[in-house]
C-alpha positions as CSV (number, residue, x, y, z in Angstrom):
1,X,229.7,120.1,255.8
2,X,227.3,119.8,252.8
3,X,230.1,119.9,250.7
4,X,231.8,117.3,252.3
5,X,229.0,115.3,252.1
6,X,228.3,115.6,248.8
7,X,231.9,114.7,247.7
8,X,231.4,111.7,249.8
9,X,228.1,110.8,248.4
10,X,229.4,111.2,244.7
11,X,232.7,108.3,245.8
12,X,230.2,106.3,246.8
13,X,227.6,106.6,243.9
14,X,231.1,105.9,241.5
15,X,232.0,103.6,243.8
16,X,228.5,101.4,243.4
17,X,228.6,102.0,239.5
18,X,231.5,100.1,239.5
19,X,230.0,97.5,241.6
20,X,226.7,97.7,239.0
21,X,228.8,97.4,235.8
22,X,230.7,94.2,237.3
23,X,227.4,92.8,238.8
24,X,224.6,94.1,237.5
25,X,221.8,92.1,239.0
26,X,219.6,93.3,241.9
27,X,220.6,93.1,245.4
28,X,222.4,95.6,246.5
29,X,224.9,95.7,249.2
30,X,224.1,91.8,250.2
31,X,224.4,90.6,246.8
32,X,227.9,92.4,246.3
33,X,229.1,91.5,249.3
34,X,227.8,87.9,249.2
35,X,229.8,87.1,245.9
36,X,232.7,89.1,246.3
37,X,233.4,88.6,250.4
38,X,231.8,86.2,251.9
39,X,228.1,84.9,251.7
40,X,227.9,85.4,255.6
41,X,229.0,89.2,254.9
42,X,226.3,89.5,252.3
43,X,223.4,88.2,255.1
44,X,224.7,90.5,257.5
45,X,224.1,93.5,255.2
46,X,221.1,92.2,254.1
47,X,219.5,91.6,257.5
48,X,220.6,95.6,257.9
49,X,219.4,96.7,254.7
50,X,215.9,94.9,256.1
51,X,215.6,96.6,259.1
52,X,217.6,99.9,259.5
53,X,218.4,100.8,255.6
54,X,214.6,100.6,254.3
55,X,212.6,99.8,257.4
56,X,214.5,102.2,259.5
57,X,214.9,105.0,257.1
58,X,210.7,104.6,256.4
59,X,210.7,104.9,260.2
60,X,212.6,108.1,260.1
61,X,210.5,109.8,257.4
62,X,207.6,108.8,259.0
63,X,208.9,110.5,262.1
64,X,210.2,113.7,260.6
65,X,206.4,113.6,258.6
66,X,204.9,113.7,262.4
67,X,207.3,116.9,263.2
68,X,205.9,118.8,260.3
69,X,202.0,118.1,260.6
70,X,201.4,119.9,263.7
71,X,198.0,118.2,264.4
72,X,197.3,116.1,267.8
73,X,200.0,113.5,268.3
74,X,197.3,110.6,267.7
75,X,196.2,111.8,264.8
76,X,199.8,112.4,263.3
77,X,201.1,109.1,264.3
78,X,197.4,107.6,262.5
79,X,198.5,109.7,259.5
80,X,202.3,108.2,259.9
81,X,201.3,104.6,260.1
82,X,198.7,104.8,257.4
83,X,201.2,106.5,254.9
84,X,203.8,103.3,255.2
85,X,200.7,100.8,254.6
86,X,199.5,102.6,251.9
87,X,202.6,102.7,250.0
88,X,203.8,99.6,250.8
89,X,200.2,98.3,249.1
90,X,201.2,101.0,246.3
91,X,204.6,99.5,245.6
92,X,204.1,95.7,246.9
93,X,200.7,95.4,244.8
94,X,200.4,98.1,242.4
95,X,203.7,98.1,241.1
96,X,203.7,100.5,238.0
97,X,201.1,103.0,239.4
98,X,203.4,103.0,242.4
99,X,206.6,103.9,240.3
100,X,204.6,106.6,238.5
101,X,203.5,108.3,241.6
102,X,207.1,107.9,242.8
103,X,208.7,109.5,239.7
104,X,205.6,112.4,239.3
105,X,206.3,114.0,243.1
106,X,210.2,113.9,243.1
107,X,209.9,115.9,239.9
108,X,207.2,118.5,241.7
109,X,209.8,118.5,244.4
110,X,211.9,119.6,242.2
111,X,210.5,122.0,240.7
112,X,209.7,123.4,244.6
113,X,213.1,123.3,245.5
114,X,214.4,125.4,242.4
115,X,211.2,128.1,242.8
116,X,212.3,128.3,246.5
117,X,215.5,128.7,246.2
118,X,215.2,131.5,243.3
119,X,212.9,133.4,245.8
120,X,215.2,133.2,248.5
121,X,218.1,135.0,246.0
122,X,215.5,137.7,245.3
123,X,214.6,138.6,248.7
124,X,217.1,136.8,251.2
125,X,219.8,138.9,252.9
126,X,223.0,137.9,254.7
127,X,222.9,137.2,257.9
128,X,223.8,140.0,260.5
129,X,224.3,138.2,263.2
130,X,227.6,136.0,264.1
131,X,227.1,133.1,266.9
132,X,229.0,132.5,269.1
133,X,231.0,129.8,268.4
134,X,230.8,126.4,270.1
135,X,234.5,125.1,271.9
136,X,236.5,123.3,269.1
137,X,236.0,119.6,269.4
138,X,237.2,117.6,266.4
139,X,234.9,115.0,266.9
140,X,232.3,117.0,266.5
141,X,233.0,117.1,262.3
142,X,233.1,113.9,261.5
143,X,229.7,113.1,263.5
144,X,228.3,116.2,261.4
145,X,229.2,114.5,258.6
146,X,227.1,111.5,259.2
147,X,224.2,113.2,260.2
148,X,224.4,115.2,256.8
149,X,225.1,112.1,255.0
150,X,222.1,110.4,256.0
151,X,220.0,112.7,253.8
152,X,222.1,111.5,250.8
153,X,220.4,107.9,251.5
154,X,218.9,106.5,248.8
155,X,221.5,107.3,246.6
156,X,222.0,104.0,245.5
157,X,219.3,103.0,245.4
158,X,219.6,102.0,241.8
159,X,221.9,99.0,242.4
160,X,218.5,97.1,244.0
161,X,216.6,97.5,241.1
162,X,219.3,96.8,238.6
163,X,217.9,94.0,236.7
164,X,214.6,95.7,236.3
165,X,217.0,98.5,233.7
166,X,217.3,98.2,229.9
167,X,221.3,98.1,230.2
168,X,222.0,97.6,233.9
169,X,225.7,98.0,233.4
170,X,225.5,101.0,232.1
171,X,221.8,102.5,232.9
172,X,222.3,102.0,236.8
173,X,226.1,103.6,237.2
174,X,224.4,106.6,235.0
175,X,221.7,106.7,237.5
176,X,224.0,106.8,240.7
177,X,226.2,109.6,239.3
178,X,223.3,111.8,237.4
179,X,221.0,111.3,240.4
180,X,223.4,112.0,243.5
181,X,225.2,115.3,241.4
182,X,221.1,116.8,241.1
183,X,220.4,116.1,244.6
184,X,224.0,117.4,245.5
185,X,223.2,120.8,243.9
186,X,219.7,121.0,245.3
187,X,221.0,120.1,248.9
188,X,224.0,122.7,248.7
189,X,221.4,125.8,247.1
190,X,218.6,125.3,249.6
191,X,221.1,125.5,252.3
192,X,222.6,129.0,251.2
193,X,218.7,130.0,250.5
194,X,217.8,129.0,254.5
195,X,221.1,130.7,256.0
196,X,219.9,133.8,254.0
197,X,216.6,133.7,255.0
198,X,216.2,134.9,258.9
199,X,219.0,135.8,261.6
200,X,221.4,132.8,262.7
201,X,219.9,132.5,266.2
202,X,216.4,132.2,264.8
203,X,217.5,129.2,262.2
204,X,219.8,128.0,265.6
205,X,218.9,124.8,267.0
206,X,214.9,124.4,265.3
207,X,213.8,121.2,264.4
208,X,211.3,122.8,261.8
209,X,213.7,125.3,260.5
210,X,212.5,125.1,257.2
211,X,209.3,126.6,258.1
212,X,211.0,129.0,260.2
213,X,212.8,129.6,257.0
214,X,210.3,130.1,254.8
215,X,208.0,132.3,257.1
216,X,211.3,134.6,257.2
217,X,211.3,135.0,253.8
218,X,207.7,135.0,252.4
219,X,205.4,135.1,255.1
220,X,202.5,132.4,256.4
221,X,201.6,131.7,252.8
222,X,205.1,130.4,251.8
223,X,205.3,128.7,255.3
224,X,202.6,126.7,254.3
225,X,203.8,125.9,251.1
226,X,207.2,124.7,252.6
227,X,205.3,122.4,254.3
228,X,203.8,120.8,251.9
229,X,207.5,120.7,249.9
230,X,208.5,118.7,253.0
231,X,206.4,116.5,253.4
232,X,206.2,115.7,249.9
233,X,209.7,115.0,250.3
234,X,209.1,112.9,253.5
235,X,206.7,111.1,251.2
236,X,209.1,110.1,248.5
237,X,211.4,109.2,250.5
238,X,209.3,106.8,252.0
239,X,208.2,105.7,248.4
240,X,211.5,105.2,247.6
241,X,212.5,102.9,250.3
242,X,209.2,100.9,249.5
243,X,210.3,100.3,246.1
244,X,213.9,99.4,246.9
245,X,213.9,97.3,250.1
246,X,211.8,94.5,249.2
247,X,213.4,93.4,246.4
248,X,216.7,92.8,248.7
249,X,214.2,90.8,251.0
250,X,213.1,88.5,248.1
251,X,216.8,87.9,247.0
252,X,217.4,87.1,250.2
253,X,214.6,84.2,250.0
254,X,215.7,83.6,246.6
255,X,219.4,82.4,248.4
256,X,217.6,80.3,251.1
257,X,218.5,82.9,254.0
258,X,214.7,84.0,254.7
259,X,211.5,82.1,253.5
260,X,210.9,82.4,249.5
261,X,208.7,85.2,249.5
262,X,207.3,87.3,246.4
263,X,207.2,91.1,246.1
264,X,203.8,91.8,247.9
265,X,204.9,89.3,250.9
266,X,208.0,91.5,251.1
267,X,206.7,94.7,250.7
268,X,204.2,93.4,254.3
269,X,207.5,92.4,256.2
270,X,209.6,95.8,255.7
271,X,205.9,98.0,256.3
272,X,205.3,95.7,259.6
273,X,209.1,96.9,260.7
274,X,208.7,100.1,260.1
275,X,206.0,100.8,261.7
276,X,207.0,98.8,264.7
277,X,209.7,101.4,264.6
278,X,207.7,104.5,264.1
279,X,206.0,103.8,266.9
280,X,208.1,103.0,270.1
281,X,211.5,105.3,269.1
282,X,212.1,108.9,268.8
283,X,213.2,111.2,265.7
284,X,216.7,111.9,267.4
285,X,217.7,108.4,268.2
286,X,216.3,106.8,265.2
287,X,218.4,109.6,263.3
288,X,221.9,108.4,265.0
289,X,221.0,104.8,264.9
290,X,220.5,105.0,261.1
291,X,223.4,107.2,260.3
292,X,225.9,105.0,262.3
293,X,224.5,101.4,261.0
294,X,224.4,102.0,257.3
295,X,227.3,104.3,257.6
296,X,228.9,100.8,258.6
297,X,227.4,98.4,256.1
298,X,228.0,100.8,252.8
299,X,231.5,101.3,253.4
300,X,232.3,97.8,253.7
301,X,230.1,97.3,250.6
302,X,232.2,99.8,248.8
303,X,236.0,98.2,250.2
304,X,234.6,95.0,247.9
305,X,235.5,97.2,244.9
306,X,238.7,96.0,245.6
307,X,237.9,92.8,245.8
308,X,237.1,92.6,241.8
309,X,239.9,91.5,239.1
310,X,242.6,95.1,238.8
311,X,240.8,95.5,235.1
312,X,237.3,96.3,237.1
313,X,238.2,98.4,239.7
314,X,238.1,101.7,237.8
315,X,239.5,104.3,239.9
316,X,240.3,102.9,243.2
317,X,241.0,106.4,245.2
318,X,237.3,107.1,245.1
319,X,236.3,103.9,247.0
320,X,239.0,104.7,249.1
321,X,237.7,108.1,250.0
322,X,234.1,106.6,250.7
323,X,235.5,103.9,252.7
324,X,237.6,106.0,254.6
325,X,235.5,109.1,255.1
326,X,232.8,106.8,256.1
327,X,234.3,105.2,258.9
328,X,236.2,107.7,260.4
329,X,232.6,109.4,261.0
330,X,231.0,106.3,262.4
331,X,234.1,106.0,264.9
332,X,233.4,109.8,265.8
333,X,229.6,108.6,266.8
334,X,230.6,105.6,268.7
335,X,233.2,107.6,270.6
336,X,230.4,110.4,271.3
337,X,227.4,108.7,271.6
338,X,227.7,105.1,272.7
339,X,223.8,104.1,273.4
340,X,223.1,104.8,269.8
341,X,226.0,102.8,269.2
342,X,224.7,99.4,270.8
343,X,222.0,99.7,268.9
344,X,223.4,99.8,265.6
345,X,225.9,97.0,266.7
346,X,223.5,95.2,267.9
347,X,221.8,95.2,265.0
348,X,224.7,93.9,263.3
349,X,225.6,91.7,265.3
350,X,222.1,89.7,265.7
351,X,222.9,89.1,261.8
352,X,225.9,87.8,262.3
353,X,224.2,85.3,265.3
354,X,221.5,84.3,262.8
355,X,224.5,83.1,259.8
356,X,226.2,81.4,262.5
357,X,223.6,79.3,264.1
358,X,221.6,78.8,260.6
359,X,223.4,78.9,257.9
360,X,227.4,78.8,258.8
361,X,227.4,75.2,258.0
362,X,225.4,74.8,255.1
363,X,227.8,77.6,252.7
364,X,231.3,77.8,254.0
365,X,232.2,78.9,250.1
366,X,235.1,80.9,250.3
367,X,235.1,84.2,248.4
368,X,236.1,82.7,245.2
369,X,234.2,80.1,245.0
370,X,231.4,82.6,245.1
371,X,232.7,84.9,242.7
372,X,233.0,81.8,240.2
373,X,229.0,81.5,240.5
């Protein structure tokens, strides 16, 4: 499955190059999709990108970061919340401080990753125990798939920041490929080192199994130290989507759909989301809510690829492997779990209501008449 997803993940990072190298301005999926679909598809991916792809996914780190903290549930959810305003202050206010710290603790983590991962082929040993396996449901895989995917977000995140780079139309497709191959490699070794590191029914089914993980392997002092790796990692991630997501909000204001604001403004809208959403949902359902609505918006961001003049496309099987594994896992999670479903439509669709009521009138540009702008 991490294979899978990492195949996926590296369409869709070749998939946004191409994207980058035709457009290479900031924006992300909204500005693609506004100049190359339809300025009403753009708004609706940028009203998802505000809430689910960067408030959302801050949300979910800041959840997972609660999981791993083990204090009294007030206090983690103090330390949860205060974590989102401080960065957004980091990234809003203190831009290049912010992008040092970012850049200084993905490299620790790494370096982590690798020194964990060498331990675990020292003194790991195949599992000895075989599961039993669950019945065979087919829909089962492509849900998997999601779920796995979702820890391959941020993987382009490169294409909101584009105009910030030296040589956007060559720096940022770089970026996506370079970036999402590491991460790829580091995903697919610290797997193999967990399954090697404690029996099958003890990794089963655990919410913190890379602490169970590690205290099979090295004991409480590497248990400790893997939970500092993860919530480093929580951290970054969190950093990340602070740096990213407000710059789609100002673009946004920039095009007249949302109130001019500047990057500080921004940066207090997407914190104020997410911590509306740390606070009153749950690590499971904020998990298959995200998975299922930015499964939705990337792969229709990715079918604009085709949508660009035949000399630009590149290689068009690769969006057509993104687009299609993409979808055929978000039709598996609407099939199995429905709830999580209306949420992510709905979501969607109260984007779509806000074009049509505000804005429908005032830009009926047809596709080409963007693309001409």
């Amino acid at each position: 499955m991490w294979v899978a997803a990492s195949l996926l993940a590296l369409a869709g990072a070749y998939s946004f190059g191409v994207l980058a190298r035709a457009i290479p301005k900031s924006g992300g999926e909204y500005l693609y999709l506004s100049r190359l679909i339809h300025p009403g598809a753009g708004f609706i991916a940028g009203w998802v990108s505000m809430i689910a792809a960067f408030a959302g996914a801050e949300a979910y780190a800041a959840l997972t970061l609660m999981e791993y903290l083990h204090l009294d549930p007030a206090l983690e959810m103090a330390v949860a919340v205060g974590l989102l305003v401080l960065l957004a202050f980091l990234h809003g206010v203190l831009v290049k401080a912010g992008t040092v710290l970012q850049n200084l603790t993905v490299i620790a983590k790494g370096l982590f990753i690798l020194l964990f991962v060498l331990f675990a082929a020292a003194v790991g040993e195949a599992p000895n125990d075989i599961p039993t396996p669950p019945d065979l449901n087919l829909w089962v895989w492509p849900v998997n798939l999601m779920w796995v995917s979702l820890s391959f977000t941020g993987f382009n995140s490169a294409i909101y920041v584009a105009e910030e780079a030296e040589n956007p139309r060559t720096d940022v497709p770089r970026a996506l490929l370079i970036g999402t191959l590491v991460t790829s490699v580091l995903y697919l070794l610290i797997n193999a080192a967990m399954l090697y590191s404690a029996p099958v029914s003890e990794l089963a089914g655990v919410s913190d199994i890379a602490l169970v993980s590690a205290q099979a392997l090295g004991g409480p002092g590497l248990r400790r130290a893997m939970q500092l790796l993860v919530l480093l990692s929580l951290f970054t991630l969190i950093s990340g989507m602070a740096v990213a997501g407000p710059r789609v909000v100002v673009k946004m204001g920039q095009d007249g759909f949302l109130p001019p604001m500047n990057l500080q403004s921004a940066a207090l809208v997407q914190c104020g989301l997410a911590v509306f959403m740390t606070v009153f949902s749950d690590l499971v359902h904020q998990l298959g809510y995200l998975s299922l609505t930015l499964s939705l918006t990337s792969a229709l961001a990715v079918a604009a690829v085709f949508r660009l003049p035949p000399e630009q496309r590149g290689n068009p099987f690769l969006p057509a492997i993104y687009v299609t594994g993409t979808l055929l896992s978000a039709i598996a999670s609407l099939r199995m779990e429905y709830k999580v479903g209306l949420a992510a439509l709905a979501t969607i669709g109260s984007g779509a209501l806000v074009y049509a009521i505000f804005f429908a009138r005032s830009r009926p540009g047809s596709p080409s008449e963007v693309r001409e702008e």
